[in-house]
RONULO-110746 format. One line per 5 residues: their letters; for each residue z, y, x of N, C-alpha, C, O, CB. Coordinates in steps of 0.001 Angstrom, whole numbers, padded with zeros to 6 digits. Glycine has a CB too. Example, Ala and Ser with C-alpha at 12.3 -4.5 7.8 and 13.67 -1.06 7.14 Angstrom:
AS	007800 -005690 013190 007800 -004500 012300 007800 -003300 013200 008465 -003319 014236 009046 -004473 011308  007080 -002250 012850 007140 -001060 013670 007870 000030 012900 008039 001138 013409 005725 -000598 014084
This chain:
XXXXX	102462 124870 149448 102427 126159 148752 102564 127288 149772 103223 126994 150769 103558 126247 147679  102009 128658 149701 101460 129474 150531 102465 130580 149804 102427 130317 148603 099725 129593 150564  103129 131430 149979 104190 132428 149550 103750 133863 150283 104198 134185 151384 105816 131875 150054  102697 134778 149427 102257 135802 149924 103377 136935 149720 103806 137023 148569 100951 136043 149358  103957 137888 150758 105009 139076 150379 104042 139841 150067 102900 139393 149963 106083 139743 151472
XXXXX	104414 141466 149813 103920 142419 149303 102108 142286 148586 101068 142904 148811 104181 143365 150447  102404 141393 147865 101273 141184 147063 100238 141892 146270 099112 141407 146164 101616 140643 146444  100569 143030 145699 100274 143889 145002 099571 145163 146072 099053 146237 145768 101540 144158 144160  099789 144570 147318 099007 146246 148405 097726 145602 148594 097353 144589 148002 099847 146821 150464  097176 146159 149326 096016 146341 149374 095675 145315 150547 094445 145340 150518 095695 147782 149497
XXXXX	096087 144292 151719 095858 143434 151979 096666 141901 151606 096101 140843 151882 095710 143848 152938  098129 141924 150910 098378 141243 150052 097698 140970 148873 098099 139862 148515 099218 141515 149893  096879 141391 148079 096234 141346 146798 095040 140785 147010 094607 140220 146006 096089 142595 146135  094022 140710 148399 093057 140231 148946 093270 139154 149121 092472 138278 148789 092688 140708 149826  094427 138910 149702 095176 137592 150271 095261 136497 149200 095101 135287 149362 096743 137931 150761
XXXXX	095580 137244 147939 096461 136138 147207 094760 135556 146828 094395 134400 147043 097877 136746 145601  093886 136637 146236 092579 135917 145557 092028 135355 146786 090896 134939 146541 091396 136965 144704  092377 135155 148094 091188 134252 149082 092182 132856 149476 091745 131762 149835 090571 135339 150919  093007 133072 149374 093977 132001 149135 093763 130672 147914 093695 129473 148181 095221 132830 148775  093684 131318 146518 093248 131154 145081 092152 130579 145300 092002 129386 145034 093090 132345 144187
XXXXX	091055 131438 145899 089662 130914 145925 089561 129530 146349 089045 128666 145639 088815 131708 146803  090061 129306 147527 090312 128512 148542 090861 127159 148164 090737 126176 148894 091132 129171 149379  091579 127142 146796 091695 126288 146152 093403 125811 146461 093872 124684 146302 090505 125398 146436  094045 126917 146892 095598 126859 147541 096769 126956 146560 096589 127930 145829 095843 128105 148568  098026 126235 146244 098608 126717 145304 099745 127863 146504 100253 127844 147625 099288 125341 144192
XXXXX	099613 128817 145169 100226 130768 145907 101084 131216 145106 100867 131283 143896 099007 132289 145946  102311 131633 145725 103161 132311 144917 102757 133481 145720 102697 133613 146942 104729 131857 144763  102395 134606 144402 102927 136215 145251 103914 137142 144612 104059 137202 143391 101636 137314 145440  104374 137632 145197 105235 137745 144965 105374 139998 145537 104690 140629 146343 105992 136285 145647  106228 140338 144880 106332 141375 145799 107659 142352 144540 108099 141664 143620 104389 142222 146259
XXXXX	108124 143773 144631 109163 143797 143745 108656 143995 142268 109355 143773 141279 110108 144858 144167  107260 144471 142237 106517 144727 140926 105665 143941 140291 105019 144156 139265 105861 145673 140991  105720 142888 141074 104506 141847 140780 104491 141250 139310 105480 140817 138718 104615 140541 141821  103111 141310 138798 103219 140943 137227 101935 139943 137282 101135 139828 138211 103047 142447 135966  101952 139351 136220 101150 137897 135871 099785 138315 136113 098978 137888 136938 101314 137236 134191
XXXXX	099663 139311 135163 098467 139926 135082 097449 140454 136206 096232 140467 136019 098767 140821 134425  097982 140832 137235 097928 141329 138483 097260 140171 139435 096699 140450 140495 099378 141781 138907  097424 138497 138795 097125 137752 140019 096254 136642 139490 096352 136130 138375 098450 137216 140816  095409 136342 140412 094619 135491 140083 095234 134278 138949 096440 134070 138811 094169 135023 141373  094090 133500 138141 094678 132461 137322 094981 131564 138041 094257 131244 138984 093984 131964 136343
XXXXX	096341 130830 137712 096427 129421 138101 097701 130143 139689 098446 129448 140379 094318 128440 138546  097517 131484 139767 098852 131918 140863 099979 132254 140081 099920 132332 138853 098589 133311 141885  100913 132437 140683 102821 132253 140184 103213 133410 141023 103375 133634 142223 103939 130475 140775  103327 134256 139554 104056 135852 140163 105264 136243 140118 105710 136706 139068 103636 136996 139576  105950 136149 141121 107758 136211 141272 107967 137339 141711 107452 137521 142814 108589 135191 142301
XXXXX	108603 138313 141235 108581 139467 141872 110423 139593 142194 111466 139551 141541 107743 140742 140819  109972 139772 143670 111738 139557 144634 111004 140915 145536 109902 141430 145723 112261 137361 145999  112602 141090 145971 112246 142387 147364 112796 141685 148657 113486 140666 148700 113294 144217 147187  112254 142594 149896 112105 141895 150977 113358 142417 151662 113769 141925 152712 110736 142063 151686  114044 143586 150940 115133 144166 151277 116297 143519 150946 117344 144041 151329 115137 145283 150845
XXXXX	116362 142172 150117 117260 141422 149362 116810 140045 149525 116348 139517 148512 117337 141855 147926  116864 139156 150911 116551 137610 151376 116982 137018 150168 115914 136719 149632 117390 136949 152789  117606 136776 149648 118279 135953 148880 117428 135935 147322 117092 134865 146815 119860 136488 148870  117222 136894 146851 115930 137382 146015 115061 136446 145962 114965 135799 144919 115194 138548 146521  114089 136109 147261 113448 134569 148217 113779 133654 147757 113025 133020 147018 113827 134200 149647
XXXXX	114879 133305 147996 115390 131837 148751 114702 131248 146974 114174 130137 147023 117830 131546 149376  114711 131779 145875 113766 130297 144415 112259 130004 145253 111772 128945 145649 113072 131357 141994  111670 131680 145347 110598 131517 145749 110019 130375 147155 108976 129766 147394 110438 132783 145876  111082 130503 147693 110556 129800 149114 111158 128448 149298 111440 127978 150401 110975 130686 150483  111400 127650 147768 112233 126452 147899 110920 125916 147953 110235 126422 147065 113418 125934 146767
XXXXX	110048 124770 148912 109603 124012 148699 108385 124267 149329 107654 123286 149468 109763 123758 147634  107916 125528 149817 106917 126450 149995 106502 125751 151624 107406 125310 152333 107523 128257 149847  105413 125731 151964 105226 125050 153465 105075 126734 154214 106062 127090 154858 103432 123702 153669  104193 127469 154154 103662 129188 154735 104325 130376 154043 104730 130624 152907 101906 129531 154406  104282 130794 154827 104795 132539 154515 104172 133708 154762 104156 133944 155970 105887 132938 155187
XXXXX	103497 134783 153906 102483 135621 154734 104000 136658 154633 104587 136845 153567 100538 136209 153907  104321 137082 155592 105473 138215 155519 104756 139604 156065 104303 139902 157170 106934 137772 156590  104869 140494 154519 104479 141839 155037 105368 142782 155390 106477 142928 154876 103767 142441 154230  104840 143515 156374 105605 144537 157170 106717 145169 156684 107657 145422 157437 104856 145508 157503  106736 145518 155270 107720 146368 155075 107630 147876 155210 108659 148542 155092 108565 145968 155800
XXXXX	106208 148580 155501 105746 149578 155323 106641 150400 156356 106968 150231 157531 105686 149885 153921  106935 151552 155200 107720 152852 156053 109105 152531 155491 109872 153476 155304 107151 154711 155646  109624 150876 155108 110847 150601 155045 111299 149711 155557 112353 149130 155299 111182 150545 154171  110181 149416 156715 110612 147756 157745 112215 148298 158246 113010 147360 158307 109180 147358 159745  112747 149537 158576 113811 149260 159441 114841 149156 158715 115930 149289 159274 114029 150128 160427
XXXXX	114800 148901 157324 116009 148471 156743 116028 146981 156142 116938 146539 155441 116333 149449 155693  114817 146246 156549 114890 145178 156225 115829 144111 157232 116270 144722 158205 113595 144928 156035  116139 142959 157206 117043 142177 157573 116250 140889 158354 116669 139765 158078 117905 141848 156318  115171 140999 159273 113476 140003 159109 115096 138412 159148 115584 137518 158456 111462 140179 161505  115184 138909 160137 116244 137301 160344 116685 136531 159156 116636 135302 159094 117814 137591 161041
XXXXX	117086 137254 158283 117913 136869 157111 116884 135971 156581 116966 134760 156374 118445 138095 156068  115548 137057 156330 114335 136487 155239 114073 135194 155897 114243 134103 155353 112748 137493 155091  113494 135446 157538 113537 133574 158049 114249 132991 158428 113962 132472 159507 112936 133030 158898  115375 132732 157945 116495 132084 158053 116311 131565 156391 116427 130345 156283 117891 133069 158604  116076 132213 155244 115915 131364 153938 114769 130613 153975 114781 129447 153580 115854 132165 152680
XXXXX	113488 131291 154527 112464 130469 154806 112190 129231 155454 111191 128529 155305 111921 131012 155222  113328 129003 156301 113098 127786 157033 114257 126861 156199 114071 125657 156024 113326 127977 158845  115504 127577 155692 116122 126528 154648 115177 125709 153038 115417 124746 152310 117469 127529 154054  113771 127056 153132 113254 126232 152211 112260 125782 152509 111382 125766 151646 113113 126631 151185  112005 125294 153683 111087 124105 154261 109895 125004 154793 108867 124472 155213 110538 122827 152993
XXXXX	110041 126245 154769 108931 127050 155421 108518 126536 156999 109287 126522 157961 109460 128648 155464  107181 126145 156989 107070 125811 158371 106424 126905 159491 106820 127158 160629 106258 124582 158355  105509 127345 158886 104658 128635 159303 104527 129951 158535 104269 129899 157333 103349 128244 159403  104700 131228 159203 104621 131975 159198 103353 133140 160062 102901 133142 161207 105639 131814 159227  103094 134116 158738 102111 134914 159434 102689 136334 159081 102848 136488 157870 100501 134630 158938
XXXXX	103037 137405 159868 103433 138348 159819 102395 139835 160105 101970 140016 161247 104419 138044 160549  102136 140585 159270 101741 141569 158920 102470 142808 159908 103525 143290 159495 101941 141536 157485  101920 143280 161142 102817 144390 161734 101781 145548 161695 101241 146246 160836 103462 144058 163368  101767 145388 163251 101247 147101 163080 101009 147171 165083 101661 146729 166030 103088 148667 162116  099612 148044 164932 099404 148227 166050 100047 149243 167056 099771 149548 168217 098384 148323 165948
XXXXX	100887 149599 166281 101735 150737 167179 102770 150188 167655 103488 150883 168375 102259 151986 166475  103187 148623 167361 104029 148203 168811 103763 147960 169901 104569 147421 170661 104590 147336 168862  102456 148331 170272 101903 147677 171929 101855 149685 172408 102298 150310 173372 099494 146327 171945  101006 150136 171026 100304 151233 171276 101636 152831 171248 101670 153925 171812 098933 151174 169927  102514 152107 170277 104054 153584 170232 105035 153145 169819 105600 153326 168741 104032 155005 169190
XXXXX	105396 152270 171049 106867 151691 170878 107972 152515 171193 109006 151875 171388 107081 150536 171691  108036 153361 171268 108625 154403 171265 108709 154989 169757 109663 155747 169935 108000 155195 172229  108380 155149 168461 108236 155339 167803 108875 154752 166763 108529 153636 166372 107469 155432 167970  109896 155449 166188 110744 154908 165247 110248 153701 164342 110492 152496 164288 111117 155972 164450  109410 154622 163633 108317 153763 162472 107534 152772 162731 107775 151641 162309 107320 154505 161912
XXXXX	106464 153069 163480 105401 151875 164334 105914 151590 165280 105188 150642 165582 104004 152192 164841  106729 151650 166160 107336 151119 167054 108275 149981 167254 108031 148780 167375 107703 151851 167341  109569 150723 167264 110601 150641 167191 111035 149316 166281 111236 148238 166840 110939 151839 166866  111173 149478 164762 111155 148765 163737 110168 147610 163642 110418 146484 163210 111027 149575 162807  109339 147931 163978 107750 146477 163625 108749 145388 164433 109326 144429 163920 105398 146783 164842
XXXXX	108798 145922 166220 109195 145520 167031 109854 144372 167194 109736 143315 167813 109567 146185 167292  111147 145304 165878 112286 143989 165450 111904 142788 164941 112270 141678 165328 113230 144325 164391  110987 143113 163862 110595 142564 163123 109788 141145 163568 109772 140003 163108 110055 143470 162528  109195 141749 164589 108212 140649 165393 109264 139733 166072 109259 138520 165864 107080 141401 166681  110210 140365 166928 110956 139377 167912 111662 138675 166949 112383 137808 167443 111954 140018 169093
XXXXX	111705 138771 165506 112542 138045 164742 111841 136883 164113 112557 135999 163642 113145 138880 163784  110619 136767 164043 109440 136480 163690 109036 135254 165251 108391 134246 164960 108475 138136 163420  109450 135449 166768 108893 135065 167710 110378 134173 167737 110294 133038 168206 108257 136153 168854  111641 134609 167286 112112 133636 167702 113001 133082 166771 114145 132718 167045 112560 133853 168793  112218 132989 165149 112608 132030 164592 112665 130426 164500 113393 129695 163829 112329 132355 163992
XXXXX	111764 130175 165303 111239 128474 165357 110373 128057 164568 110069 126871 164439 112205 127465 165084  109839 129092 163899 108497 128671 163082 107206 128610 163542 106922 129630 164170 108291 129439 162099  106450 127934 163485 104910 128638 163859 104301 129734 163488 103666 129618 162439 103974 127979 163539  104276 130959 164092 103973 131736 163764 102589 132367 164717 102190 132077 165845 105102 132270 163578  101988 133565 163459 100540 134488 164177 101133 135830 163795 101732 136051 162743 098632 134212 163340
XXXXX	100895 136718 164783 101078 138137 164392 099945 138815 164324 099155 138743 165265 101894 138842 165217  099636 139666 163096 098518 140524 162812 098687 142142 163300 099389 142743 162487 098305 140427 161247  098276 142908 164295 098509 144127 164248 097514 145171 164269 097087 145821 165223 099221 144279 165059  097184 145220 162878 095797 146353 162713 096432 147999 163047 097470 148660 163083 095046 146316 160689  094944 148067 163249 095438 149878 163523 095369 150816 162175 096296 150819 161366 094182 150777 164750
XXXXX	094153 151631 162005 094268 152627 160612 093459 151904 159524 092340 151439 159739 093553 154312 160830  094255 151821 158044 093451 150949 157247 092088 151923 156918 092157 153122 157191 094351 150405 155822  090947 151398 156368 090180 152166 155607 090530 152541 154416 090094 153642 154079 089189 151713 155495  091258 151910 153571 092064 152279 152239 093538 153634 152231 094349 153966 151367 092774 150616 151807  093261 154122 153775 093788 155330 153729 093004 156476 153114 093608 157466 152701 094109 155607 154939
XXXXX	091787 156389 153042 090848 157086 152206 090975 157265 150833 090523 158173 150135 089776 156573 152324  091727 156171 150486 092108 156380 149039 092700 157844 148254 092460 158432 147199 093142 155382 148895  093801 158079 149683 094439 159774 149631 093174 160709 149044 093438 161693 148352 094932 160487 151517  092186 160453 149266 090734 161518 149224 090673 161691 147633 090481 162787 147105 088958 160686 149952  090849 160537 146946 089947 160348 145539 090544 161657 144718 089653 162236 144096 090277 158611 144561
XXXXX	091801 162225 144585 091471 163346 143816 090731 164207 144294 089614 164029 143808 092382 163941 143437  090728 164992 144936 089945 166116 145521 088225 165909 145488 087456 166841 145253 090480 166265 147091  087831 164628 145746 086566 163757 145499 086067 163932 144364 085002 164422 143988 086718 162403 145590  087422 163236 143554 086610 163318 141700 086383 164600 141306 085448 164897 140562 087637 162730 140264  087547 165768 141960 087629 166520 141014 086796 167936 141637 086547 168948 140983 089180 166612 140573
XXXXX	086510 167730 142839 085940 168688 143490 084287 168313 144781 083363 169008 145204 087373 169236 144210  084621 167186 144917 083716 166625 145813 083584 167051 147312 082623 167071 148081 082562 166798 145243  085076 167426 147460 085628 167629 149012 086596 166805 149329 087105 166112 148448 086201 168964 149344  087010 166737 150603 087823 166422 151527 088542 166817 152714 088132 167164 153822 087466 165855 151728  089519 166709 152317 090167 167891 153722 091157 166992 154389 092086 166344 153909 091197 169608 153139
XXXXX	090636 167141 155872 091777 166459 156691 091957 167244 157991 091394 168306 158256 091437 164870 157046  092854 166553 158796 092948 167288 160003 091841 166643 161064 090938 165975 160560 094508 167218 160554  091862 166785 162304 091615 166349 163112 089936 165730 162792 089731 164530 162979 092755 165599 163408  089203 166313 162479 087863 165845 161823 086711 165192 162994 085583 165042 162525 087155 167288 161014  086808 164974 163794 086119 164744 164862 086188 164188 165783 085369 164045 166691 085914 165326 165202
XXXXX	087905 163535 165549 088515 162541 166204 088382 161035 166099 089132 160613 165220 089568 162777 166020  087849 160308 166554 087302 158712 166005 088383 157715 166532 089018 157632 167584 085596 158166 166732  088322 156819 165098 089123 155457 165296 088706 154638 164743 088252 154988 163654 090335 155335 164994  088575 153088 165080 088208 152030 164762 089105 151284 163258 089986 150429 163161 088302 151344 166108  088452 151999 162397 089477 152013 161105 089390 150671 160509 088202 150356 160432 089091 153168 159893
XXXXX	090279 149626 159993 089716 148137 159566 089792 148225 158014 090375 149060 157323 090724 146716 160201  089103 147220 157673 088802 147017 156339 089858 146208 155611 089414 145069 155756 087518 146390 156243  091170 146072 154801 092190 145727 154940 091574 144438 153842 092396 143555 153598 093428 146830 154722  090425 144325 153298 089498 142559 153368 089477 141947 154957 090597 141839 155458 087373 142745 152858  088777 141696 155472 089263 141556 156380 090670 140740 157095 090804 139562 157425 089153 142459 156394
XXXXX	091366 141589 157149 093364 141630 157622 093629 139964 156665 094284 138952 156914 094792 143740 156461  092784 140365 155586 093296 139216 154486 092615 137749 154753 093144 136639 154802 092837 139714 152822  091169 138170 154916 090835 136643 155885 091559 136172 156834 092179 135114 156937 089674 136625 156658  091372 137399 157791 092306 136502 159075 093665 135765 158801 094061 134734 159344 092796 137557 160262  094474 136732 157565 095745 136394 157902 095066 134077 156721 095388 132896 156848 097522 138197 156883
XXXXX	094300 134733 156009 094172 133096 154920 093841 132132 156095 094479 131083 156177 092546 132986 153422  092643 132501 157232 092985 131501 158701 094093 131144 158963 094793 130142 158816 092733 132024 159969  094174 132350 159475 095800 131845 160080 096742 131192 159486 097412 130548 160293 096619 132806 160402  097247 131034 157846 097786 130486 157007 097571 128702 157174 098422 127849 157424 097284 131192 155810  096389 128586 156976 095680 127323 156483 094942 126538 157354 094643 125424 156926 094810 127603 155514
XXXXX	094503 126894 158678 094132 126518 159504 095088 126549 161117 095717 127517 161542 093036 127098 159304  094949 125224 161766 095173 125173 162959 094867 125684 163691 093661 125861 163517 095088 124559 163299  095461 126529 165327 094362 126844 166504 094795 128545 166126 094023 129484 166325 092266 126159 166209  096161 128681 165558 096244 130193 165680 098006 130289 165989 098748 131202 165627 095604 131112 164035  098298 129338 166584 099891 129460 166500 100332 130045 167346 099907 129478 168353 100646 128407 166507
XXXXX	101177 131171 167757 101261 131962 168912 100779 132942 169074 101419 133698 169805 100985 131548 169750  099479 133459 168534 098587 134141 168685 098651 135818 168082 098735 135987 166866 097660 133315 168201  098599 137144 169128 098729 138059 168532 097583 138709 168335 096911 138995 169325 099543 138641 168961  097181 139031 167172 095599 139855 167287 095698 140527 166371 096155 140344 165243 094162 139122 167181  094969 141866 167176 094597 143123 167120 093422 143332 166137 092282 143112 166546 094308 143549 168435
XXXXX	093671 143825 164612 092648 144250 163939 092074 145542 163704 092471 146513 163059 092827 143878 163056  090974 145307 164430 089855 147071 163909 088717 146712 163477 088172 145620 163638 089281 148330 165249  088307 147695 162878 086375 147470 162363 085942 147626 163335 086591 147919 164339 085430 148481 161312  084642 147458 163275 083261 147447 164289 083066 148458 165002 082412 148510 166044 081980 147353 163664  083609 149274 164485 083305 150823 165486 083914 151872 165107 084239 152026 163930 081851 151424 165523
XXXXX	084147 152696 165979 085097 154003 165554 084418 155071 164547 083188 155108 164563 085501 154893 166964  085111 155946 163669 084171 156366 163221 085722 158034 162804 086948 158111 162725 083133 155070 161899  084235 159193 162649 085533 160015 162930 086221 160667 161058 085591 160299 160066 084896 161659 164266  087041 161263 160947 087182 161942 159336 085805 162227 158504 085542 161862 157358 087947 163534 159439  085170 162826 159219 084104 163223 158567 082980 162884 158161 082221 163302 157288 083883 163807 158885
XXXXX	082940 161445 159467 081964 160637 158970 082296 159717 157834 081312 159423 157156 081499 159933 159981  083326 159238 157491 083640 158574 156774 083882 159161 155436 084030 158373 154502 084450 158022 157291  083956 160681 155172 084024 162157 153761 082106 161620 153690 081540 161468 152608 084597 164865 154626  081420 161419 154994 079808 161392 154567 079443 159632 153844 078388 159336 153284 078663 161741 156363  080357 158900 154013 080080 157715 153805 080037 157656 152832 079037 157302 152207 080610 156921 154193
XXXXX	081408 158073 152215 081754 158491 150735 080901 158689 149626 080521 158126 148599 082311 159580 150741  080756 159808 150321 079327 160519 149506 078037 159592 149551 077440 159270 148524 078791 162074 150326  077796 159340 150351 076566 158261 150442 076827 157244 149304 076134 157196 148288 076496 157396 152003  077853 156457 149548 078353 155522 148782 078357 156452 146708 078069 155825 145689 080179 155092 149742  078531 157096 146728 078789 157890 145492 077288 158281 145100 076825 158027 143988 079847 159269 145756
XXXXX	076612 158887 146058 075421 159633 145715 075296 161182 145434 074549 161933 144807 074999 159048 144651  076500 161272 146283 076532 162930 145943 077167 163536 147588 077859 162823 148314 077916 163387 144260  076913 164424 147806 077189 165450 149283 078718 165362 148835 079140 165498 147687 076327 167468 149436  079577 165063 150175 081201 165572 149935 081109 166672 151348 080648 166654 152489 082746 163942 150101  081987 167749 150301 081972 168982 151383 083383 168312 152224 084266 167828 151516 082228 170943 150534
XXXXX	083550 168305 153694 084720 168075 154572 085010 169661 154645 084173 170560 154729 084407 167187 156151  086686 169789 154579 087418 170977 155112 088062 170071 155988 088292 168881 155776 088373 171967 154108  088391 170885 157202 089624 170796 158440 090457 171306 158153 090392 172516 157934 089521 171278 159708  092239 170227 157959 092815 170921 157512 093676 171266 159029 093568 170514 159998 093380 170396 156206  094481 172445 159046 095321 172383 160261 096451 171351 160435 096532 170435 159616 095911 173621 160394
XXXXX	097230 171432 161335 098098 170527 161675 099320 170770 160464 099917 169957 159758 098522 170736 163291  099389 172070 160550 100495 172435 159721 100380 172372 158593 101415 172562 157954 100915 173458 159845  099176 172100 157857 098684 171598 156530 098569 170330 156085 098684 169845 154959 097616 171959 156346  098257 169738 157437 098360 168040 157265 099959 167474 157275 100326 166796 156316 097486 167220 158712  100883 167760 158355 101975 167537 158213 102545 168001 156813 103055 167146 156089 102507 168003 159259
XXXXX	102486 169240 156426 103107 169396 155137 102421 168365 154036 103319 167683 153542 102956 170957 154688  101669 168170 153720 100681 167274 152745 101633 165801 153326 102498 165475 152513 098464 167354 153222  101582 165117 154309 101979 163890 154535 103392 163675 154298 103969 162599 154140 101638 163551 155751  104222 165714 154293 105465 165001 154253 106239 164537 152308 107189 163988 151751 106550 166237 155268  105013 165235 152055 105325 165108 150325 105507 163279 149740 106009 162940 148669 103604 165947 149339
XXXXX	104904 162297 150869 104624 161093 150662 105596 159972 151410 106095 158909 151041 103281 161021 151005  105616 160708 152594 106007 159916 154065 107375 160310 154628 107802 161457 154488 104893 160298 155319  108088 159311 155291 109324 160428 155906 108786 160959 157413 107755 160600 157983 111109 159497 156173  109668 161801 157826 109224 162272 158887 108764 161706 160184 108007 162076 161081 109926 162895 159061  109493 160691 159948 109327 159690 161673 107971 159598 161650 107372 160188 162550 110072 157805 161882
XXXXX	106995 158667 160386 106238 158205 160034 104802 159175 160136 103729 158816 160621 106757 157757 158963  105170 160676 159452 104180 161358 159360 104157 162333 160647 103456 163345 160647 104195 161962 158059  104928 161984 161691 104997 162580 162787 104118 161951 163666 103259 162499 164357 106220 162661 163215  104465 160413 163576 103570 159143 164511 102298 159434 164062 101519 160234 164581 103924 157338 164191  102092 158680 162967 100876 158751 162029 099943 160324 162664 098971 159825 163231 101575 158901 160077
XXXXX	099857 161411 162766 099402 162898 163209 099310 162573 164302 098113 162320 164167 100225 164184 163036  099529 162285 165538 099639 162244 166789 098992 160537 167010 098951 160049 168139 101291 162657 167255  098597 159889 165982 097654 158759 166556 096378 159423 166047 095416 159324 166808 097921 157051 165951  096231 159931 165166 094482 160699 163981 094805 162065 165250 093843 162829 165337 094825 161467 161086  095386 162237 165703 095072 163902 166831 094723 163587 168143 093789 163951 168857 096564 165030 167158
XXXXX	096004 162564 168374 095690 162380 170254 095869 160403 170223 096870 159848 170677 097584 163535 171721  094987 159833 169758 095091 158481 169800 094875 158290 171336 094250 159042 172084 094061 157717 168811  095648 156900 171715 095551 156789 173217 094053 155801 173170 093269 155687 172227 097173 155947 174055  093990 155149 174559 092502 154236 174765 092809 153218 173658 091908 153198 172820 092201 153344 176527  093438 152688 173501 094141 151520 173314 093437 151717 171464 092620 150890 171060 096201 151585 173809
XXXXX	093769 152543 170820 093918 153474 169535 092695 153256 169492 092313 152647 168492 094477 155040 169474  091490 153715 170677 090038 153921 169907 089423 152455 170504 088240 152148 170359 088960 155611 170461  090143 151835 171008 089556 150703 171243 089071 149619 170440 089991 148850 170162 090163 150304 171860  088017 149292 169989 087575 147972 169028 087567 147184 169722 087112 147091 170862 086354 147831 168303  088498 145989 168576 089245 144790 169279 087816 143599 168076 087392 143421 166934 091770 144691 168811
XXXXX	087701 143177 169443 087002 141422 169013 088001 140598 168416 087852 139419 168735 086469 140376 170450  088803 140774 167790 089588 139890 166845 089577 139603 165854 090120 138581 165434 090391 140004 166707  088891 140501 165104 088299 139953 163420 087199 138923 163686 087182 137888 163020 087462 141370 162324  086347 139142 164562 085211 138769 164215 085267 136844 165378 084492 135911 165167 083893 140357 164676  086197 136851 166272 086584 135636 166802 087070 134632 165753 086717 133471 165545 087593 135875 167788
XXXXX	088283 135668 164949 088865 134620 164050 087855 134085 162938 087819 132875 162714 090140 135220 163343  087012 134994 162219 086061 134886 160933 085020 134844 161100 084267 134999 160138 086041 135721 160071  084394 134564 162672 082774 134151 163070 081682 135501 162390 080490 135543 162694 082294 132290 162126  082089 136148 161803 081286 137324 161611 082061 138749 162064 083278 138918 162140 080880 137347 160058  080857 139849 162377 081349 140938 162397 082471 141320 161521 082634 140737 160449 080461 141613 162279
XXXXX	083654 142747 162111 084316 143734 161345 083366 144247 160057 082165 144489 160184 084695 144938 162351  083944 144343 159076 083186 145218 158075 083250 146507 158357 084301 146961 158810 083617 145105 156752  082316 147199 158176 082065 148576 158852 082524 149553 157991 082376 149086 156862 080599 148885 159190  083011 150678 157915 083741 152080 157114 082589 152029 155670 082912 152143 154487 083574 154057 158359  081379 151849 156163 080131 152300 154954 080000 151149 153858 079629 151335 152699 078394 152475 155732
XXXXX	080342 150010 154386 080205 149023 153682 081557 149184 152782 081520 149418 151574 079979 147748 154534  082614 149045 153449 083998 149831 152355 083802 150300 151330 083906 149842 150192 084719 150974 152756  083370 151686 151879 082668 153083 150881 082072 152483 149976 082580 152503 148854 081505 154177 151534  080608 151652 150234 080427 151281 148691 080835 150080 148174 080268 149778 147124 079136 151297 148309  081475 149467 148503 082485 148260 147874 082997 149091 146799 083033 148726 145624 083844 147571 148948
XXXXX	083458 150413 147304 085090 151019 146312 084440 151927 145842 085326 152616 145336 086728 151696 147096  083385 152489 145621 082625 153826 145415 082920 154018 143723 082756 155115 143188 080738 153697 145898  083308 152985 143073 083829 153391 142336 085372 153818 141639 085521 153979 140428 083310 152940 142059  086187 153926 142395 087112 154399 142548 087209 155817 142745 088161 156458 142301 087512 153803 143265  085683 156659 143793 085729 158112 143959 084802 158196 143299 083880 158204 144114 085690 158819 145197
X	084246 158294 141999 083481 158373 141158 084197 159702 140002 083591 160022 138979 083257 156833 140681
């Protein structure tokens, strides 16, 4: 049995149906998780990652663990605790969900700092483990859809700045490899799409994908920070601005790691766009 965390996001929820597909029995699990929400024939336990013990029904018996990051609340999580129940309930392997800002801003409270822990807790539990560390999802676009539906603009900062944004399908293959298959134990890889692409091209993708022109506004810095802080805490929307403003090489670099692990190309920003085009409809 395969024990997906944060199930209900947007590369947990991929996970659980390619898992399902795959013909795997899956608990997912996450604090909201409902029946309805998960493929037929999956087992929805909804525990938090902030409370190990929550786990320990879920992970009696369970062989894998997909453990997600913990968002913009990894640094209050306990990772040790969680694999320390995991291996009392026969967990053998583990695949952990981080973040590319521990190689790229370890210095950085949020992407840094915290993932960090998380990983060395993860490297020296005694499990077999793979670490995933994508850079900017494409489902950050999601932020767009009001202004989209209701106006057929988009406003961001930094409009001209390009990053190799991944398709968080994708994140979910690699991590169902890595789960279920041999030949990934140890292994840290770096997920981006196929090519960088900047704010604005991706406001044009949109539109393409929709069938209608989206007007892009530039928003300033001081417009974007205020907007991010209504959502985000500060550490987070401080990092986050300063990777979309001044990303280092590393940031715009497209990594051959999707496409090593899954024998095909990154899915590209446009192909996204109209996957979800109905969502900015």
């Amino acid at each position: 049995m395969i024990v997906v965390t944060g199930a209900t996001g947007n590369v947990g929820r991929a996970l659980v149906e390619a898992l399902a597909a795959a013909g795997e029995r899956v608990t997912a699990t996450s604090r909201n998780v409902a029946a309805a929400a998960v493929p037929e024939g999956v087992l929805a336990r909804p525990a938090n990652l902030a409370d190990p013990e929550s786990l320990r029904p879920l992970l009696d018996g369970a062989d894998a663990l997909f453990l997600h990051d913990g968002g913009a609340g990894a640094g209050v999580l306990s990772p040790r605790d969680v694999l320390d129940v995991a291996k009392a309930g026969g967990v053998g392997r583990v695949v952990l969900l981080s973040s590319q800002g521990v190689a790229t801003r370890p210095e950085s409270p949020s992407h840094g700092i915290a993932m960090r822990a998380v990983e060395d807790a993860v490297q020296e539990s005694g499990l077999d483990w793979t670490i995933l560390r994508p850079g900017g999802f494409n489902t950050n676009s999601y932020a767009w859809i009001p202004s989209v539906r209701a106006e057929r603009t988009v406003a961001a900062p930094f409009g001209d700045v390009s990053l190799p944004t991944v398709d968080p399908l994708d994140i979910a293959e690699v991590a169902a490899v890595a789960l279920r298959e041999d030949g990934h134990v140890g292994r840290i890889y770096t997920l981006t799409g196929p090519a960088r692409t900047t704010p604005r091209q991706r406001a044009e993708a949109i539109g393409e994908a929709i069938g209608e022109p989206i007007r892009f506004v530039e928003q300033t810095l001081d417009e974007a920070r205020a907007q991010m802080l209504q959502f985000m805490p500060e550490p987070v929307a401080e990092t986050t601005l300063a990777v979309l403003g001044r990303p280092t090489a590393a940031e715009q670099q497209v990594s051959p790691d999707v496409e090593r692990v899954l024998g095909r190309p990154a899915g590209a920003f446009a192909d996204w766009a109209r996957r979800n085009a109905a969502a900015f409809k």
